[in-house]
C-alpha positions as CSV (number, residue, x, y, z in Angstrom):
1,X,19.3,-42.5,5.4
2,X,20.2,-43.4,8.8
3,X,17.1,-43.4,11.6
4,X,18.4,-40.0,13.2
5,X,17.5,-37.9,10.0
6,X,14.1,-39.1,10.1
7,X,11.9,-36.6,11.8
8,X,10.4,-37.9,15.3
9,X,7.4,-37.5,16.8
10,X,3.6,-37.2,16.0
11,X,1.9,-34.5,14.6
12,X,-0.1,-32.3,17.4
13,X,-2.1,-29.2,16.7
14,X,-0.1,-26.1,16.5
15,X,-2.4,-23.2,15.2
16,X,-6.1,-23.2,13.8
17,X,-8.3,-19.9,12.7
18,X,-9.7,-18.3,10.0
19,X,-7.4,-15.2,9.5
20,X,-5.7,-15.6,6.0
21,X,-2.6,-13.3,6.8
22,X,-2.1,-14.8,10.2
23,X,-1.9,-18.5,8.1
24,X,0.6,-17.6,5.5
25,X,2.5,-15.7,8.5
26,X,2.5,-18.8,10.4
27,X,3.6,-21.1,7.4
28,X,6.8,-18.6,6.3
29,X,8.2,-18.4,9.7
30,X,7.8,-22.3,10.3
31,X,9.7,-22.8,6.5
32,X,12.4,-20.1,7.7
33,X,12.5,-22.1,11.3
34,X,13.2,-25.2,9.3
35,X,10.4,-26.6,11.2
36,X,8.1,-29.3,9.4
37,X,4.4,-29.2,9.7
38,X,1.2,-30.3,7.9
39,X,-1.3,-27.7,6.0
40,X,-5.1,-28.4,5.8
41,X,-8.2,-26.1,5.0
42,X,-11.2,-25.9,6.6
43,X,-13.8,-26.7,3.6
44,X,-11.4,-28.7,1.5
45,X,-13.0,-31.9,2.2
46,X,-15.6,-33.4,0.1
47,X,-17.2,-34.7,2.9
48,X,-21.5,-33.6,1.7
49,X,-22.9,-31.1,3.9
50,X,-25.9,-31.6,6.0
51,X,-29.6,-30.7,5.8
52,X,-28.9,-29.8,9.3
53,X,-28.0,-25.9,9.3
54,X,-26.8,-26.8,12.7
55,X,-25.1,-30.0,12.9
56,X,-23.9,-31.7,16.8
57,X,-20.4,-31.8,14.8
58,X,-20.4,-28.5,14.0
59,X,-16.7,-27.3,13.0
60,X,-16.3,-24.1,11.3
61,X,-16.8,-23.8,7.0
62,X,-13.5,-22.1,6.6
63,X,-10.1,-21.5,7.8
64,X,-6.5,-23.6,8.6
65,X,-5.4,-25.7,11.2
66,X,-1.5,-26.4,11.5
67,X,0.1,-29.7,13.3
68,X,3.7,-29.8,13.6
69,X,5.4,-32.3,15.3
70,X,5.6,-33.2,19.1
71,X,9.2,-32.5,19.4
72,X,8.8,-28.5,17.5
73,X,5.6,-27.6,19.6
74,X,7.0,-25.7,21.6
75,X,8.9,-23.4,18.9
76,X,6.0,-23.5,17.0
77,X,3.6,-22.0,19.8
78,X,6.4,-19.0,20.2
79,X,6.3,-18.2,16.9
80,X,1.9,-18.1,17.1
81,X,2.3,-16.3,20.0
82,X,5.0,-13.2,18.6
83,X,2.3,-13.2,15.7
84,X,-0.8,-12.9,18.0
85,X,1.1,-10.2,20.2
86,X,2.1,-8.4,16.9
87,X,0.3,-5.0,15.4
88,X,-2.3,-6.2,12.7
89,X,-1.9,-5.6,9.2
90,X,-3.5,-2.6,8.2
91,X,-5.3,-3.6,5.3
92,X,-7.4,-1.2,4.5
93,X,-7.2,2.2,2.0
94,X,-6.3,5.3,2.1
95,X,-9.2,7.1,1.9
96,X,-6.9,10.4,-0.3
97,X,-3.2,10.4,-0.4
98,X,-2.2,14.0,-0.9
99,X,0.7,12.5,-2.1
100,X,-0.8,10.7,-5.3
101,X,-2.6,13.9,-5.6
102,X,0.3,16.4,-5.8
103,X,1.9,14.6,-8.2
104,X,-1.4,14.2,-10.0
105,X,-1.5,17.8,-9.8
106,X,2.0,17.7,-11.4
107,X,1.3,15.7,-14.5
108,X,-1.5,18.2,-15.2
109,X,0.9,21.2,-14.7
110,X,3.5,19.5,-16.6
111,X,1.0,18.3,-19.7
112,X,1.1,19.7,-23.2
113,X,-1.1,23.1,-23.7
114,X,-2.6,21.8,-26.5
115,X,-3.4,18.2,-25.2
116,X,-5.4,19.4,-22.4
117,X,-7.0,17.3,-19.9
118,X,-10.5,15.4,-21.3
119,X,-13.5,14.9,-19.2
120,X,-14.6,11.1,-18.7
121,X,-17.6,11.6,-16.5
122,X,-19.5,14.0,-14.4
123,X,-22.5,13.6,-12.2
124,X,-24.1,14.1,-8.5
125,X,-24.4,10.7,-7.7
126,X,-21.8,10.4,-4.9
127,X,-21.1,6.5,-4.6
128,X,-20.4,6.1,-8.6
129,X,-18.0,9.1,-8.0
130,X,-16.1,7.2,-5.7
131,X,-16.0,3.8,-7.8
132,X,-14.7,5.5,-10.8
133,X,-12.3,7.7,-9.0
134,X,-11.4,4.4,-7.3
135,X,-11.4,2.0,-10.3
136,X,-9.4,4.6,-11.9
137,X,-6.5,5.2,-9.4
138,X,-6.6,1.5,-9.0
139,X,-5.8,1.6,-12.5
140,X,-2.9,4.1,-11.9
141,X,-5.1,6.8,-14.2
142,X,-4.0,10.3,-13.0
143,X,-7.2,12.5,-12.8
144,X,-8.7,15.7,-11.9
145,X,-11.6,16.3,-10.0
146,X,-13.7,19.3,-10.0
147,X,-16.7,20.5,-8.1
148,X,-19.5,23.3,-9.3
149,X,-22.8,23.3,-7.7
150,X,-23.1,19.8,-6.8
151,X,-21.6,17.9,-9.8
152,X,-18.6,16.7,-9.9
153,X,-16.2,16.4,-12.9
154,X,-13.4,13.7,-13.4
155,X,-10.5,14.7,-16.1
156,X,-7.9,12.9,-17.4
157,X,-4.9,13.7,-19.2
158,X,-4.9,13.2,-23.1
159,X,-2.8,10.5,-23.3
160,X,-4.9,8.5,-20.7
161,X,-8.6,9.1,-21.9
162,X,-8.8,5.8,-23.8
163,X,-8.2,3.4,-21.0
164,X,-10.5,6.1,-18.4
165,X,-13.5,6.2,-21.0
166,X,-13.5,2.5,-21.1
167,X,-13.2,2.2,-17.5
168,X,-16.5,4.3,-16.9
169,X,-18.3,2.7,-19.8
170,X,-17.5,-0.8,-18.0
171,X,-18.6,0.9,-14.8
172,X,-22.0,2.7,-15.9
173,X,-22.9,-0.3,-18.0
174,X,-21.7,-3.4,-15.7
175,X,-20.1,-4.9,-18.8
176,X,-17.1,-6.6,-19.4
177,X,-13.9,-4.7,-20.6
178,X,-13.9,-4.9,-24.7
């Protein structure tokens, strides 16, 4: 390999922080740049930690730093800049997606007359409402919520009542799934 092929340069500090997405963002566009660099995590060391809950070294517990070489700083610092200057990630939920529930409303329609949906739970408590009607959409259960006088009712078609029972018993008893 002749001495031009050889990467030149030392490794300088491109990027460091504690935002997951921003990290892998960083590391794909440097790959597609072509552009080498070195990885390390915060935390990854096995260096003990002090009695001192405040130590005159302090460095943060957790997050990246990125060193590319001298000679790609520059590239390198564009590309953490057009991912600073870019709109974050919305990472959060939907609280409702009246999307998901018209064609939830659809299956029902659509379901046998003598299958029928099946009730799974019903309560007042408002928080376990929303973790089962959240455990089971994450679960990609259709279902079917009714409200008389303060207590709600979750149904489920037929065909799904299985996997939603055992859902809620793993909910309302914190256990494991059988």
């Amino acid at each position: 390999m002749s001495s031009s092929a050889v990467p030149q340069g030392s490794f300088v500090l491109a990027w460091a922080g504690e935002d997951p997405a921003l990290h892998s963002a960083l590391l794909e566009q440097l790959d597609a740049a072509g552009i080498p660099y070195a990885d390390k995590r915060f935390g990854a060391d096995e260096v003990a930690l002090t009695a001192d809950p405040l130590p005159i070294d302090w460095k943060p517990r957790f997050g990246f730093e990125v060193a590319v070489l001298s000679t790609d700083l520059q590239s390198a610092r564009g590309i953490v800049e057009n991912l600073l200057e870019a709109e974050p990630v919305d990472m959060e939920l939907p609280a409702e997606d009246a999307g998901v529930e018209a064609t939830v409303e659809d299956a029902f329609a659509s379901q046998d007359q003598g299958a029928g949906p099946v009730e799974i739970w019903s309560g007042d408590d408002l928080d376990l409402r929303r973790f089962v009607l959240d455990a089971l959409r994450e679960n990609e259960v259709p279902v079917q919520v009714r409200e008389k006088t303060g207590v709600t009712a979750i149904s489920v078609l037929g065909r799904f009542a299985g996997r939603a029972k055992e859902i809620v018993r793993e909910i309302s008893e914190a256990a494991p799934p059988k």
